[in-house]
C-alpha positions as CSV (number, residue, x, y, z in Angstrom):
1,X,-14.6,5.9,-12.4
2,X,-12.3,8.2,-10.4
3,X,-12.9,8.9,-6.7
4,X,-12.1,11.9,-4.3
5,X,-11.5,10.8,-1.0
6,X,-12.0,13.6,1.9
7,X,-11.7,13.2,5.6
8,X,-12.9,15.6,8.0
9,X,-11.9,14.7,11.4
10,X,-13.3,17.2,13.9
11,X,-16.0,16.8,16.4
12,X,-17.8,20.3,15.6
13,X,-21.0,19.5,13.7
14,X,-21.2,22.6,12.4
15,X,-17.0,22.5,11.2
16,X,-18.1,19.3,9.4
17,X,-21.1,20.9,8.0
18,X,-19.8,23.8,6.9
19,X,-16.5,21.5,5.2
20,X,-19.6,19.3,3.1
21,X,-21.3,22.5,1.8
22,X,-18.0,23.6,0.7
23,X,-17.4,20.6,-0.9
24,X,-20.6,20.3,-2.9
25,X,-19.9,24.0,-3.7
26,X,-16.3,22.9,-5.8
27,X,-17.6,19.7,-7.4
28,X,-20.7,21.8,-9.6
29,X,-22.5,18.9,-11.2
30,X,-20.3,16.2,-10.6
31,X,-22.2,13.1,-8.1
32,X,-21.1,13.8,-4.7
33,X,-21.7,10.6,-2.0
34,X,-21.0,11.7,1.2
35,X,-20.5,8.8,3.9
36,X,-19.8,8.9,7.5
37,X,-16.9,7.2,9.3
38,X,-16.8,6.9,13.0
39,X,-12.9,7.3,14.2
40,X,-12.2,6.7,18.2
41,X,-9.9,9.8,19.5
42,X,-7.2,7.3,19.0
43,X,-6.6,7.0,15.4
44,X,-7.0,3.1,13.7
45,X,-4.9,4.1,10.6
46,X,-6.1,0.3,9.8
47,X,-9.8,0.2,11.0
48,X,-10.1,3.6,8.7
49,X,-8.6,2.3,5.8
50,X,-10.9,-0.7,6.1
51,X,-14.0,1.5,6.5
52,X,-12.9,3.1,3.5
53,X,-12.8,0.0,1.6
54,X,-16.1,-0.9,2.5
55,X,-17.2,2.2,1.4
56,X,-15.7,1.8,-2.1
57,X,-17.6,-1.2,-2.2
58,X,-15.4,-3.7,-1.8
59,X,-16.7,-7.5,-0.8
60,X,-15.0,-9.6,2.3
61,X,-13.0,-11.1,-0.7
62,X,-12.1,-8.2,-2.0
63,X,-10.6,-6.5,0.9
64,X,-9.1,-9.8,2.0
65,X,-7.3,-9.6,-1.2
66,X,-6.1,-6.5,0.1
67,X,-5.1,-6.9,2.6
68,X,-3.1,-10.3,2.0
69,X,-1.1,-8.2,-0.7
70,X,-0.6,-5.6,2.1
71,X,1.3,-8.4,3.8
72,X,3.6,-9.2,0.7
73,X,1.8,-12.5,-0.7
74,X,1.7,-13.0,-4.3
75,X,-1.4,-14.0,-6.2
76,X,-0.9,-17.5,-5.7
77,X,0.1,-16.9,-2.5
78,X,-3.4,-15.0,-2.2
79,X,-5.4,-17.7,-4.2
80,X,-4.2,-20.4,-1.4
81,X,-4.8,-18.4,1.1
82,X,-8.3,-17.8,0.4
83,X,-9.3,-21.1,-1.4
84,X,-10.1,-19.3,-4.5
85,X,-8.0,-19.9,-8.1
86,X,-5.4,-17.9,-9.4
87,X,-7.7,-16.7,-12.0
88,X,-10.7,-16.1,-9.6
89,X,-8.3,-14.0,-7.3
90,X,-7.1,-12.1,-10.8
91,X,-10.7,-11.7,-11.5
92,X,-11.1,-9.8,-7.7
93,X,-8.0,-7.6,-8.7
94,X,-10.0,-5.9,-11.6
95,X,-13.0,-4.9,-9.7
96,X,-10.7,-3.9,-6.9
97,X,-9.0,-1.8,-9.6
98,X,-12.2,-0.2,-10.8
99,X,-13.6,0.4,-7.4
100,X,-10.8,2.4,-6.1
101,X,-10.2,4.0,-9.3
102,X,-6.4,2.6,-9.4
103,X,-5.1,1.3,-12.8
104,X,-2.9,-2.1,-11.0
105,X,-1.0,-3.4,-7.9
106,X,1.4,-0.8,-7.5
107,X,-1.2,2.2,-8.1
108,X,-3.1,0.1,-5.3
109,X,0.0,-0.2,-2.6
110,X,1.0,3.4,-3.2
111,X,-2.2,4.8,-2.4
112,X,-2.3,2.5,0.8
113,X,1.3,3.8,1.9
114,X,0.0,7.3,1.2
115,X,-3.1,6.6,3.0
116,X,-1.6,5.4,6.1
117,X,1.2,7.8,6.1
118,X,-1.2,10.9,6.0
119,X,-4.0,9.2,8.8
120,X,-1.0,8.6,10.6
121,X,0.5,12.2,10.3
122,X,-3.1,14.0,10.5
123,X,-2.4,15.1,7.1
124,X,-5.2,14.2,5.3
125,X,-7.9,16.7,6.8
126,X,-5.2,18.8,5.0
127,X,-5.6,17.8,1.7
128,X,-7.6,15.7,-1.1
129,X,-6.4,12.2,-1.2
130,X,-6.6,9.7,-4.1
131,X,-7.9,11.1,-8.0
């Protein structure tokens, strides 16, 4: 399964609306979820990235998982970490995988560098993020 991800950050309703009917407009008959993230004036590159995991559908294990590689651990490193086994944690990696529509590790950490670097930068209310 492949996802889209689009942020609109603007506090116009009607900018936002207007943005969603567009979007259903380009994606014809293709399923369209639509979800709601709050975002303080401040921007939480980190509290948005895990809003967006939880909207993926990843579990509290899942985006520990995450979030642990975020930090550099390995899988064992991960496994310990969590009190799972290494092949419990590798197990998490494939649904993490299919959930985010990323084929492995790398696909994962480059879409979380490209993530943060465009909430960071505003640029992704420019563009479409993630395929």
């Amino acid at each position: 399964m492949t996802h889209t991800l689009v942020i609109i950050h603007d506090p116009n309703p009607d900018t936002v609306a207007t943005a969603v009917a567009t979007i259903t407009t380009a994606v014809d008959d293709r399923p369209l979820s639509v979800h709601s993230i709050a975002v303080e004036e401040a921007v939480d590159v980190d509290g948005i990235v895990e809003a967006l995991l939880v909207e993926y559908g990843l579990n509290d294990n899942e985006r520990a998982q995450v979030w642990l590689d975020d930090q550099g651990l390995t899988r064992k490193q991960i496994a310990a970490r969590v009190g799972l086994t290494v092949a419990t944690v590798s197990v998490y990696w494939k649904f993490v995988y299919e959930k985010i529509g990323v084929p492995n590790r790398s696909a994962l950490r480059t879409w979380l560098k490209t993530l943060r670097r465009e909430l960071a930068s505003g640029m992704v209310s420019q563009r479409v993020v993630g395929e």
